[in-house]
C-alpha positions as CSV (number, residue, x, y, z in Angstrom):
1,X,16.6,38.3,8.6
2,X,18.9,35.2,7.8
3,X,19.5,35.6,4.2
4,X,18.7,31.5,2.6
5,X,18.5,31.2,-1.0
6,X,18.0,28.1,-3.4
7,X,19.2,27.0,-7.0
8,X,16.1,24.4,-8.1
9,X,17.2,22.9,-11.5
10,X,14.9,19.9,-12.8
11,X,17.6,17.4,-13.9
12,X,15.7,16.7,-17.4
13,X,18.6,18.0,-20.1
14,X,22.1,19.5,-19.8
15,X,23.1,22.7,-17.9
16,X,23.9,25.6,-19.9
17,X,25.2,29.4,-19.0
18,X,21.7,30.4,-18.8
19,X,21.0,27.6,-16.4
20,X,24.3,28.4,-14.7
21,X,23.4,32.4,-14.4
22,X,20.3,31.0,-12.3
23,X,22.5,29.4,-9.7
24,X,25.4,32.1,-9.8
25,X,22.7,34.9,-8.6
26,X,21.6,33.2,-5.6
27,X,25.2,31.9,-4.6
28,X,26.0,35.4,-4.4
29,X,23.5,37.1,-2.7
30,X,23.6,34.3,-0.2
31,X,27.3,34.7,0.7
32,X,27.2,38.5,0.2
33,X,24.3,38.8,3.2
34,X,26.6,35.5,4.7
35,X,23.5,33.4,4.4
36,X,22.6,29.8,2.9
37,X,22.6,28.8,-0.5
38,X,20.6,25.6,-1.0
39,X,20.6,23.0,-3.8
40,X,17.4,21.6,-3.9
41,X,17.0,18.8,-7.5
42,X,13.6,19.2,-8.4
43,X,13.2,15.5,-9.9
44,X,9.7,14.7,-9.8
45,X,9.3,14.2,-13.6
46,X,10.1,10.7,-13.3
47,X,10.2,10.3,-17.7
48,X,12.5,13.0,-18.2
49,X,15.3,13.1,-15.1
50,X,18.4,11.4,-15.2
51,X,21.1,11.0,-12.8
52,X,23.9,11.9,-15.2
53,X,21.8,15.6,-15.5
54,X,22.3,15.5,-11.8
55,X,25.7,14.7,-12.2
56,X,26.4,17.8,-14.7
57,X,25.1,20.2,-12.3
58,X,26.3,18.6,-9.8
59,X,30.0,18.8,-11.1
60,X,29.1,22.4,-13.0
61,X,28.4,24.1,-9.7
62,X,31.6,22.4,-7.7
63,X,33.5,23.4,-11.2
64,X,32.6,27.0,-10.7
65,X,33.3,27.2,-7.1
66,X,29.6,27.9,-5.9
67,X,29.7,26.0,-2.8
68,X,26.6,24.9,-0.8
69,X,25.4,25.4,2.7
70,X,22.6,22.2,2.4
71,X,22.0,20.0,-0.2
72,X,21.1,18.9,-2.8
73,X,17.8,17.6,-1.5
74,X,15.7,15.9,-3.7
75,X,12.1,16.0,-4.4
76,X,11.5,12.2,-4.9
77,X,12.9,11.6,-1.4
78,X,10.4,13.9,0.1
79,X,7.2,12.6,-1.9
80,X,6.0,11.7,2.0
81,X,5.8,15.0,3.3
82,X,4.4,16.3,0.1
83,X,1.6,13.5,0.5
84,X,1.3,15.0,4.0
85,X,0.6,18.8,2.9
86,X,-1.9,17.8,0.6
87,X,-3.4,15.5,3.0
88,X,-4.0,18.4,5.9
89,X,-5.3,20.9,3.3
90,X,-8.1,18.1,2.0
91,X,-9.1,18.2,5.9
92,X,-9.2,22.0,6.0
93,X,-10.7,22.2,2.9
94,X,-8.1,24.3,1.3
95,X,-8.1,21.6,-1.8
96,X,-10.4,18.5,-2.8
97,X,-10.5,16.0,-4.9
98,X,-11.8,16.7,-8.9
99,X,-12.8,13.4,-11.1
100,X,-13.0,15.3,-14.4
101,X,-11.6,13.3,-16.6
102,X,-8.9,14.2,-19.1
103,X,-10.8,13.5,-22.0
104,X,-13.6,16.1,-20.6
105,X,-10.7,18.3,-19.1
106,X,-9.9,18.9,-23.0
107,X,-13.4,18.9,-24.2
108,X,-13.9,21.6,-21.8
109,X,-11.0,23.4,-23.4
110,X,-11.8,23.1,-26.7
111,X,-15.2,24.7,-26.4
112,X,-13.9,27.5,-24.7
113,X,-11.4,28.0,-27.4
114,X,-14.1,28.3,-29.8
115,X,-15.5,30.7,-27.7
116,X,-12.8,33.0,-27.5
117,X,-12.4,32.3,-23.6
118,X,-9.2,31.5,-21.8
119,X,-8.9,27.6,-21.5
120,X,-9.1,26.8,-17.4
121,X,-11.0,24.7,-15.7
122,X,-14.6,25.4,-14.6
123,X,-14.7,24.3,-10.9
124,X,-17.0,21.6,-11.6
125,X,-15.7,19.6,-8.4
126,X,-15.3,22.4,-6.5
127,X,-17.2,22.4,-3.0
128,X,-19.1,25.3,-2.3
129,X,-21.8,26.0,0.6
130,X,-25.2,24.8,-1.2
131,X,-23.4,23.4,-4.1
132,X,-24.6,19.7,-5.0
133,X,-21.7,17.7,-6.3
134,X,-21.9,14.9,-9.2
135,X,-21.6,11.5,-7.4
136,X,-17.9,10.4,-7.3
137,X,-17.6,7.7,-10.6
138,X,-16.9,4.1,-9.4
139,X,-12.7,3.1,-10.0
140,X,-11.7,6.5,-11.0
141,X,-9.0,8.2,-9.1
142,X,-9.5,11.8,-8.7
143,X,-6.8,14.6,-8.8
144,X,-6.4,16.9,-6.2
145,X,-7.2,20.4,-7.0
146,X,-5.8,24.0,-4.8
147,X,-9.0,26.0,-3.7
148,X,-7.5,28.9,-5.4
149,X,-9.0,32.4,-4.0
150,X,-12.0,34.0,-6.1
151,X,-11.7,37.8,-6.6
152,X,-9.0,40.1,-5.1
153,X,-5.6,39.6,-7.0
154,X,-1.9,38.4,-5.8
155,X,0.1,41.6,-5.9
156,X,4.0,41.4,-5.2
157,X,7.0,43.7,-5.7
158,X,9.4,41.6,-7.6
159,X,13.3,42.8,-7.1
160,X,13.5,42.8,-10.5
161,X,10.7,43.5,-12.6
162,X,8.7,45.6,-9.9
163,X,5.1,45.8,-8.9
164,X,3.2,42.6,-10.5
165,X,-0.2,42.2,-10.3
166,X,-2.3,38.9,-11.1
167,X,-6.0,38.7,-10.9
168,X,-7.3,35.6,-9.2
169,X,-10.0,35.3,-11.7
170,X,-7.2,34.8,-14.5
171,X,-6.3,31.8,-11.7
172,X,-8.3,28.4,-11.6
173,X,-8.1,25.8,-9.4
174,X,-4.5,24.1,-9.9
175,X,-3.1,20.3,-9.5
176,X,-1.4,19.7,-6.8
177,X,-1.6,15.9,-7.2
178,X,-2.1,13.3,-9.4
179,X,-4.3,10.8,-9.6
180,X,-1.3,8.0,-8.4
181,X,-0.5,10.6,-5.6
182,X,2.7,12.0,-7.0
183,X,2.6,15.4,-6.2
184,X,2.9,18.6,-9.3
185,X,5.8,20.7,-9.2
186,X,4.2,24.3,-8.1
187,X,2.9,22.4,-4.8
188,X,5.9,20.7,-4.2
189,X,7.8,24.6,-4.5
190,X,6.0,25.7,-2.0
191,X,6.4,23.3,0.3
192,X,10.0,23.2,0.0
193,X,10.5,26.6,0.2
194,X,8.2,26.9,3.5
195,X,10.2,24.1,4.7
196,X,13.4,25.1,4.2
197,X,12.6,28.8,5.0
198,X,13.1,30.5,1.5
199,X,13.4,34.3,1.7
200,X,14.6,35.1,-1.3
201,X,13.6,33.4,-4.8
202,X,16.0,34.4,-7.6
203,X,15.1,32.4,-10.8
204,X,14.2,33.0,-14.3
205,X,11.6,35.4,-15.6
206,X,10.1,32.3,-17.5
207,X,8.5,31.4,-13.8
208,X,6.6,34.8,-13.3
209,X,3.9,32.9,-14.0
210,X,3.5,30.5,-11.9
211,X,4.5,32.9,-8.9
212,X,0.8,34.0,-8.2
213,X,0.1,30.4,-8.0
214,X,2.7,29.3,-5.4
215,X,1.8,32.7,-3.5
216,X,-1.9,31.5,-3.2
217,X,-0.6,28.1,-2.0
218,X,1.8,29.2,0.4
219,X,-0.2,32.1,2.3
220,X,-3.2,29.3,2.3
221,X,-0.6,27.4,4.2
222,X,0.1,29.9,6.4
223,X,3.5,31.2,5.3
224,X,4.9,34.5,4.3
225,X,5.8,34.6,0.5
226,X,9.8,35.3,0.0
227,X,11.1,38.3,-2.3
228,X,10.7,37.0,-6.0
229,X,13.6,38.4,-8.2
230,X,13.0,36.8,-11.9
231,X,16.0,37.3,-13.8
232,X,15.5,38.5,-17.7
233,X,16.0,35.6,-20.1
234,X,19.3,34.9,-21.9
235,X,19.3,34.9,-25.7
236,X,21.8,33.4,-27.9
237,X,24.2,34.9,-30.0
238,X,21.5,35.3,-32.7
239,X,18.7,36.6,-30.2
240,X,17.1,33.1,-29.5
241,X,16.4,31.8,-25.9
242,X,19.4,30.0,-24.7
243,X,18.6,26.1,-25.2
244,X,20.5,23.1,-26.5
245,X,17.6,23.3,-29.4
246,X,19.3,26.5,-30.1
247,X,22.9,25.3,-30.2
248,X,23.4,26.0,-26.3
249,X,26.9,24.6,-25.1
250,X,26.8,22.8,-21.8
251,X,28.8,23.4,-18.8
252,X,30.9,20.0,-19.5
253,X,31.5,21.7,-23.0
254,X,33.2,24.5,-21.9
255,X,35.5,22.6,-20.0
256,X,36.5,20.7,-22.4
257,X,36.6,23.6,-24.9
258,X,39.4,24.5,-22.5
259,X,37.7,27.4,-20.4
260,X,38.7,28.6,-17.6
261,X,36.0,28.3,-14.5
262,X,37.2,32.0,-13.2
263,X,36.2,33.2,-16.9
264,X,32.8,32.1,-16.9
265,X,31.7,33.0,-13.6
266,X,33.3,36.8,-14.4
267,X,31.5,36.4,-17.7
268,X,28.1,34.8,-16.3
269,X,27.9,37.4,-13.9
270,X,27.9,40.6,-16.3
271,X,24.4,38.5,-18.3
272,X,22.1,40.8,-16.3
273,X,24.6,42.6,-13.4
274,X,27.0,45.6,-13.1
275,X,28.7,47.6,-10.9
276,X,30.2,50.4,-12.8
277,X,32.0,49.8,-15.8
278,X,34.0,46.9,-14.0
279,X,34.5,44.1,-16.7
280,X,37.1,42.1,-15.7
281,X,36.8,40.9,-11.5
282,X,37.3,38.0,-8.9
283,X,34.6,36.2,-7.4
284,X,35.6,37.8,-4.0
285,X,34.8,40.9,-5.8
286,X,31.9,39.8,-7.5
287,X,30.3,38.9,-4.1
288,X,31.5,41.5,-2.4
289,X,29.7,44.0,-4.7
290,X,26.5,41.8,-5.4
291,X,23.3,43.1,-4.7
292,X,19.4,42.9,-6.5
293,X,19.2,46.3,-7.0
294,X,22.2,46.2,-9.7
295,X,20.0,43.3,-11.4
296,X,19.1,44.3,-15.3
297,X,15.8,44.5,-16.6
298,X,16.5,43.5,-19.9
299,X,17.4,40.7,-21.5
300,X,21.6,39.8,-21.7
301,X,22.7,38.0,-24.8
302,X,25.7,35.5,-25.3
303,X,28.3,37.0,-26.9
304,X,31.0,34.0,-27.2
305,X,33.7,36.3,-28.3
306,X,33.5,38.4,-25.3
307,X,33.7,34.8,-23.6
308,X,36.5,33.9,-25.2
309,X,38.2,37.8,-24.7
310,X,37.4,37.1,-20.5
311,X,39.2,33.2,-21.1
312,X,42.1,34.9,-22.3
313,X,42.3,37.9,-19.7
314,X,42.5,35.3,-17.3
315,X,44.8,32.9,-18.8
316,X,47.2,35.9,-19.3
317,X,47.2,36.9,-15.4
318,X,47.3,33.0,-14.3
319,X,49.8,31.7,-12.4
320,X,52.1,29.8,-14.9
321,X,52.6,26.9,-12.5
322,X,48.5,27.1,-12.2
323,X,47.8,27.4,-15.9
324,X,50.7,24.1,-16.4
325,X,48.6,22.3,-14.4
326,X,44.9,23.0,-15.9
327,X,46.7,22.8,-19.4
328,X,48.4,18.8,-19.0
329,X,45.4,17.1,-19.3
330,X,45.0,18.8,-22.8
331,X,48.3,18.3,-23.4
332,X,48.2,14.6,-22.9
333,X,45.0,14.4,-25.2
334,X,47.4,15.8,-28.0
335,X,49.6,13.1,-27.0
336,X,52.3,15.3,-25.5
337,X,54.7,13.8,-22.5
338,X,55.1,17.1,-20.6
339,X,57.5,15.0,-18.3
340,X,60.1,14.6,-21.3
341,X,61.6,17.8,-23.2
342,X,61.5,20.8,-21.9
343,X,59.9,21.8,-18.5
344,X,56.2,22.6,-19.3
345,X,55.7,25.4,-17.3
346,X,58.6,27.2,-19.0
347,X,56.4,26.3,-22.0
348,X,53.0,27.4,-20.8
349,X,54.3,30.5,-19.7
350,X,56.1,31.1,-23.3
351,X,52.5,31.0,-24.6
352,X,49.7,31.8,-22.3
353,X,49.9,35.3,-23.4
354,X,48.9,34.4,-27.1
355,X,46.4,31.6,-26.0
356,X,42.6,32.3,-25.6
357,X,42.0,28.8,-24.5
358,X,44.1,26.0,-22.6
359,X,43.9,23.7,-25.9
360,X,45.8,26.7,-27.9
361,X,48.1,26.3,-25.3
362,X,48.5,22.4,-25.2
363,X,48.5,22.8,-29.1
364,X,51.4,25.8,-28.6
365,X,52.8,23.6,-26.9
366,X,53.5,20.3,-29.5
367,X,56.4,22.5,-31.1
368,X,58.0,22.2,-28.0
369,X,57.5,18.1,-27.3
370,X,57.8,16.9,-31.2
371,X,61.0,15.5,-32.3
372,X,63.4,17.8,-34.1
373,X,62.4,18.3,-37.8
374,X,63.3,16.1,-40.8
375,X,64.5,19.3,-43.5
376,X,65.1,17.4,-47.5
377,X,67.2,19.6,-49.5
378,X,64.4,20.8,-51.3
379,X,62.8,21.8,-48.2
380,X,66.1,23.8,-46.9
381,X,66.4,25.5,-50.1
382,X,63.1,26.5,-50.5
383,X,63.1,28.5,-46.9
384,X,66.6,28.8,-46.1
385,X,68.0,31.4,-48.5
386,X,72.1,31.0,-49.7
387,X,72.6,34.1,-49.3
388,X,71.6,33.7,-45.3
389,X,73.7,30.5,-44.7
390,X,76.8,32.8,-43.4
391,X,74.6,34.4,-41.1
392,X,73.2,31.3,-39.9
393,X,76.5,30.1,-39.2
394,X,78.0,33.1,-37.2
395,X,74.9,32.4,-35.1
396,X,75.5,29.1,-34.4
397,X,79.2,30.0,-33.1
398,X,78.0,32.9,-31.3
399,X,75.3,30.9,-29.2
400,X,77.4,28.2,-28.1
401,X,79.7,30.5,-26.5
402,X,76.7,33.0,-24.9
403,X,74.8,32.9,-21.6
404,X,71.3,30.8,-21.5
405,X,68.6,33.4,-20.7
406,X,66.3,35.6,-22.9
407,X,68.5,39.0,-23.2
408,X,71.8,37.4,-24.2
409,X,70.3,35.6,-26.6
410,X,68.4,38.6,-28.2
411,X,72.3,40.3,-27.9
412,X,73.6,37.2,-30.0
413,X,71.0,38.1,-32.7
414,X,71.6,41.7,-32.7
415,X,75.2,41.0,-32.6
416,X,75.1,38.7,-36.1
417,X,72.7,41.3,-37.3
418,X,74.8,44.0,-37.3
419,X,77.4,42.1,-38.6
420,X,75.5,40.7,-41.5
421,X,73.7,44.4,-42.2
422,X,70.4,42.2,-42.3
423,X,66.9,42.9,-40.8
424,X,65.7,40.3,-37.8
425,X,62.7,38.8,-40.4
426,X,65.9,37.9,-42.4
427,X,67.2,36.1,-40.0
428,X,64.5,35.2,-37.4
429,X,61.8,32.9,-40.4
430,X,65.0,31.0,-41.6
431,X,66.4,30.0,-37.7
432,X,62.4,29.0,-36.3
433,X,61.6,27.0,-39.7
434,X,65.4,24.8,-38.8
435,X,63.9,24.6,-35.7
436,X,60.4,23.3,-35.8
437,X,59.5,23.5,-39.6
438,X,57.5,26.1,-39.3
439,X,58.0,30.0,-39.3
440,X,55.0,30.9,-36.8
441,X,56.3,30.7,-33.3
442,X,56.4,33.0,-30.3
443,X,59.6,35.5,-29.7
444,X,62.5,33.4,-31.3
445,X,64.6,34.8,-28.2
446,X,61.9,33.6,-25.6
447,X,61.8,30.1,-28.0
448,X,65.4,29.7,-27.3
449,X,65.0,29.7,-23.6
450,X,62.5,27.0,-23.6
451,X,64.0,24.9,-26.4
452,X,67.4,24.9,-24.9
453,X,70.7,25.6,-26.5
454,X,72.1,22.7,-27.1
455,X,69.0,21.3,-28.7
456,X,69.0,25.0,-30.9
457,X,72.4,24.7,-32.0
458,X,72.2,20.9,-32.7
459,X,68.8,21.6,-35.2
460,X,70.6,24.6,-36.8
461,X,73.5,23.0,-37.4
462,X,71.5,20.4,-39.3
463,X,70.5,22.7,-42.1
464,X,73.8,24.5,-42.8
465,X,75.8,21.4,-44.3
């Protein structure tokens, strides 16, 4: 069997991680059996879809690397074929047309709420051999209603939640077009996944219900239903469903929050799948060890510090000359000219092993770029101790005379520490607060490197007068 699988999002909100987890699943079975992944927009809720929510999933799926064998395809541009399908099953008498009105739809409803039954429609138009149907009213457009089966039930083994079992009598006869023609999203499923040969369905537990109903459609259109997997929901971080009610950050947030895409596809991958105790992997890993079976049954809940752990795994194994380049667009937001001062991947690799995000690196990074510090007397007195001037001074002399790289400048301080019989914190706060006005900085050795000695002995120098 050629392995195609399909990622259907309805481009009516933003695209979140659980969203996201939908599309990863499918990506990776399809390349891990080297089959097709398909991006089909389901769009036919005209009110509610945009083409910026397009856009974001769009960009959110090319962000994360999950590349596509066909698409996207879109619903709206297929509304012929759709009007096709219904049109054939009318003729073989798999559907027909129903003129109960909405306001006796609801009516209908409402009495069988008072009687304790299960609100569904009661086959009024339905044709049956020696039925009599009501005349058709004059000027009303009728929707078209599936002959859904009566007795028996839709039974399938589901990759993820195993052996599901529907009655058809808890079934009734669905829409499958409006009265304007416009076709209802379970028919147009079906279609689409007939038509683009579907075998494997990998989607969110929140459709199980509406799988017996595309089953009954598509084996009355002949076909053979693909495996179902329905994926367990994603709760937030306070055991909510994941929505942007629920404070839900989109894909476009997280890039801007400074994430790296390698971090939440690792991350998005462990809501819902293991192999082993492996927490930290690539994506060739990830698809190379993908399968259904290693699916969870229960459901995975955000955890954004874990998130944030995986961002800063990654940045602290990236490529400096990489992680400069993802970082300078946060950089310039900060208004930082990377191209004037020191050279920023010396910088970026000064600080990626502190940073959990590419802003705390940019925002590392404004020490760096900022002109040197303006020290009052006050100032200088308050965090530059008398009795630590000498020191300071010996320092001075010895760097100008001492090799530029990390280790002789951590001999230079060791040196003027023995000589002064002082500890480094004695030493160390007084030099990085001449330096940048501040005493929280990286390895003062490592700072030196990037800052440049010349610039170093030119700001110390400033404080000792």
């Amino acid at each position: 069997m050629h392995i195609r699988t399909r990622f259907a999002p309805s481009p009516t909100g933003f695209i979140h991680l659980g969203n996201l987890r939908s599309a990863l699943y499918p990506w990776a079975f399809a390349r891990h059996n080297q089959g097709d992944f398909i991006l089909r927009i389901e769009d036919t809720d005209l009110e509610r879809s945009t083409q910026e929510a397009v856009d974001v999933i769009i960009e959110g799926m090319a962000w994360l690397g999950l590349d596509l064998d066909e698409g996207p395809i879109y619903q709206m541009q297929r509304i012929d074929r759709y009007r096709e399908v219904v049109k054939q099953m009318l003729e073989a008498g798999l559907a027909y047309p129903c003129y109960m009105s909405e306001d006796e739809l609801n009516k209908l409803r409402d009495q069988q709420m008072a009687n304790k039954e299960k609100p569904r429609y009661n086959g009024l138009w339905r044709p049956e051999p020696g039925k009599i149907l009501p005349p058709a009213p004059e000027g009303v457009l009728p929707v078209i209603r599936f002959k859904n089966p009566i007795g028996g039930s839709v039974i399938w083994n589901d990759a993820v939640k195993g052996k599901i079992e529907i009655s058809n009598d808890e079934l009734d006869d669905l829409v499958i077009a409006r009265p304007d023609g416009t076709p209802t999203y379970n028919f147009c499923v079906v279609v689409d996944d007939l038509d683009m040969k579907i075998t494997h369905v990998i989607r969110g537990d929140d459709h199980v219900n509406n799988t017996p109903r595309q089953i009954n459609i598509m084996k009355a259109l002949g076909g053979v239903p693909p495996v179902y997997a329905h994926l367990p929901t994603v709760l937030n971080d306070a055991g909510e469903k994941m929505s942007k009610r629920n404070g839900a950050m989109s894909v476009r947030d997280y890039q801007k929050a400074g994430y790296l895409p390698e971090a939440i596809l690792n991350y998005l991958a462990r809501l819902g799948w293991s192999h082993g105790d492996a927490e930290v992997f690539s994506k060739e890993q990830f698809v190379q060890w993908f399968d259904l079976d290693s699916l969870g049954r229960s459901p995975a809940q955000h955890n954004p510090e874990k998130l944030l752990w995986l961002n800063h795994q990654y940045i602290q194994n990236s490529d400096p000359m990489q992680l400069a380049e993802l970082t300078k667009p946060f950089a310039y937001q900060l208004g930082i000219d990377t191209e004037n001062g020191p050279d920023f991947v010396q910088v970026v690799s000064l600080l990626k092993d502190r940073a959990n995000t590419l802003i705390e690196i940019a925002e590392g990074a404004k020490l760096f770029y900022s002109p040197a510090p303006e020290h009052n007397a006050e100032q200088i007195a308050q965090n530059i101790p008398a009795a630590i001037v000498p020191a300071l001074k010996d320092l001075i002399h010895v760097l100008k005379v001492t090799d530029h790289n990390k280790e002789a400048y951590s001999a230079a301080f060791k040196q003027v520490l023995t000589q002064h019989q002082i500890k480094m914190p004695a030493l160390a706060m007084p030099v990085r607060y001449a330096l940048f006005a501040t005493t929280q900085t990286p390895a003062i050795d490592s700072v030196l490197v990037v800052l440049g000695k010349d610039e170093a002995v030119n700001r110390l120098s400033k404080v000792i007068h």
